[in-house]
C-alpha positions in Angstrom: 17.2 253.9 -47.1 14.6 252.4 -49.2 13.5 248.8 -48.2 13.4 246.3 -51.2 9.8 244.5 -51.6 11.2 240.7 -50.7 9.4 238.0 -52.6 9.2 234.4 -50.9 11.5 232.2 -52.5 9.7 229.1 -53.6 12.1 225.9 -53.8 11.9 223.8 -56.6 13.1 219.9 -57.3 16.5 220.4 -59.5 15.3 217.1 -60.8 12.8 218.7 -62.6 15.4 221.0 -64.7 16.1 218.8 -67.6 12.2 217.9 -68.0 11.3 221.5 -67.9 14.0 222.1 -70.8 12.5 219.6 -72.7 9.2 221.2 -72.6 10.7 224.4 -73.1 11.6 223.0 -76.7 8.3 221.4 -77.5 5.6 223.7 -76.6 2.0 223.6 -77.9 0.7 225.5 -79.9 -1.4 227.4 -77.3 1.5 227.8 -75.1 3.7 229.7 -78.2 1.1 231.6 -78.6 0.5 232.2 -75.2 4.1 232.9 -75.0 4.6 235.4 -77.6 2.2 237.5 -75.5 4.2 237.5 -72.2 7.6 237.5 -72.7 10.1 240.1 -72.8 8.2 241.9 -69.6 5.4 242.4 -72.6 2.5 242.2 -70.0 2.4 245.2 -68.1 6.5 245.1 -67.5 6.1 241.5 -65.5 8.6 238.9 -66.1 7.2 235.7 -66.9 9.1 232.4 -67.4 7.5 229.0 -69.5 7.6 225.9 -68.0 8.8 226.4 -64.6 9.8 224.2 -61.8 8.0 225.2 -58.8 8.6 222.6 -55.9 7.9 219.0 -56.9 5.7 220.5 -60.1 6.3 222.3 -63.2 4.1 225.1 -64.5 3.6 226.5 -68.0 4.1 230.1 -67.3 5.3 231.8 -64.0 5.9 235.4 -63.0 7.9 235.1 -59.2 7.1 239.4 -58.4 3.0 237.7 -58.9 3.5 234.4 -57.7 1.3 233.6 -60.4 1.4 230.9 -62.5 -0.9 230.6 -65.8 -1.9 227.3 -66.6 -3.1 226.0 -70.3 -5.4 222.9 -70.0 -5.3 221.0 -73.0 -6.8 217.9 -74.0 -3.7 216.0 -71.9 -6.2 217.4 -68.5 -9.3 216.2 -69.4 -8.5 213.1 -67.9 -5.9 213.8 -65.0 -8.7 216.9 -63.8 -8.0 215.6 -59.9 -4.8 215.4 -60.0 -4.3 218.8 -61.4 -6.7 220.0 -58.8 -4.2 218.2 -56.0 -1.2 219.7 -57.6 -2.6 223.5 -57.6 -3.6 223.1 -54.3 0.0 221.9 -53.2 1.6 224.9 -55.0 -1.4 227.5 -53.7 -0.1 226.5 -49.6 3.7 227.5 -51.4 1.8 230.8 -52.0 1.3 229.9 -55.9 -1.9 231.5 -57.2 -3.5 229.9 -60.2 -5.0 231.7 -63.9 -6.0 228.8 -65.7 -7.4 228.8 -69.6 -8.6 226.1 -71.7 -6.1 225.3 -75.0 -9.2 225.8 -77.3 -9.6 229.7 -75.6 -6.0 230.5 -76.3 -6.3 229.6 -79.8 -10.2 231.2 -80.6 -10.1 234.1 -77.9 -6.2 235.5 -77.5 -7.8 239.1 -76.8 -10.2 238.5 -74.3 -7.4 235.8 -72.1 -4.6 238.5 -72.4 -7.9 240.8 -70.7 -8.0 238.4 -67.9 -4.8 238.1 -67.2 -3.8 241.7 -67.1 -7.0 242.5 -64.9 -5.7 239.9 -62.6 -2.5 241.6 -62.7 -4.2 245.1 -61.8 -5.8 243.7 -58.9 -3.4 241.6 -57.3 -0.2 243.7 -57.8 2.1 244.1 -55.1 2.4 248.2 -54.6 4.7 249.8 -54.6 5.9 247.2 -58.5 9.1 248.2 -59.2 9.1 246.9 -62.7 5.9 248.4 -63.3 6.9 251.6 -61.9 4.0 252.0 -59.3 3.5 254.8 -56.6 3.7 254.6 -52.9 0.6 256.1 -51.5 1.0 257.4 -48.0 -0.8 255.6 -45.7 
């Protein structure tokens, strides 16, 4: 019998639901466009989700077979840079790791972020990814 690859289950604050529907409905521009590149499994045949509650936090974009979320800093960070800092940090010891782009790079350089991002997801994919269809190598 084949063994399922278990992902941690990360709680999340159901307080945070109605908040992160509101976002859902007004997303920058940088996030649509962000968006439009990864849903629908369109990178690589991972499912991400937009603004998603993870523990006491939300996160723009979130793909639970990564635990990766993508963050877009806009010019509501430039000002709230520690607290940002203190909030990835929080989610990264729930096993949350972090892409993070500027709103400006989204916008000018689509391209070379969906590059990043699917480099990322080269590198740090669990093996065997069912969605992705990888081999088992035997070890």
């Amino acid at each position: 019998m084949e063994k399922s690859i278990k992902r941690k289950v990360i709680p999340y604050n159901p307080e945070l639901k109605e908040l992160a529907r509101r976002l859902r409905k007004n997303m920058t521009l940088s996030e649509v466009l962000l968006w439009n590149e990864l849903k629908q499994k369109q990178m690589l045949g991972y499912d991400f989700d937009r603004q998603r509650p993870i523990g006491n936090f939300i996160v723009d974009f979130y793909c639970k077979e990564l635990s990766l979320a993508i963050e877009i800093d806009g010019k509501t960070h430039f000002y709230r840079y520690d607290s940002d800092e203190e909030r990835q940090k929080a989610l990264e010891k729930l096993g949350v790791k972090f892409l993070r782009f500027e709103d400006i790079k989204i916008k000018k350089d689509m391209l070379n972020i969906l590059r990043i991002i699917e480099d990322w997801i080269r590198k740090n994919q669990p093996t065997p990814s069912p969605s992705v269809g990888g081999e088992c190598l035997a070890e």
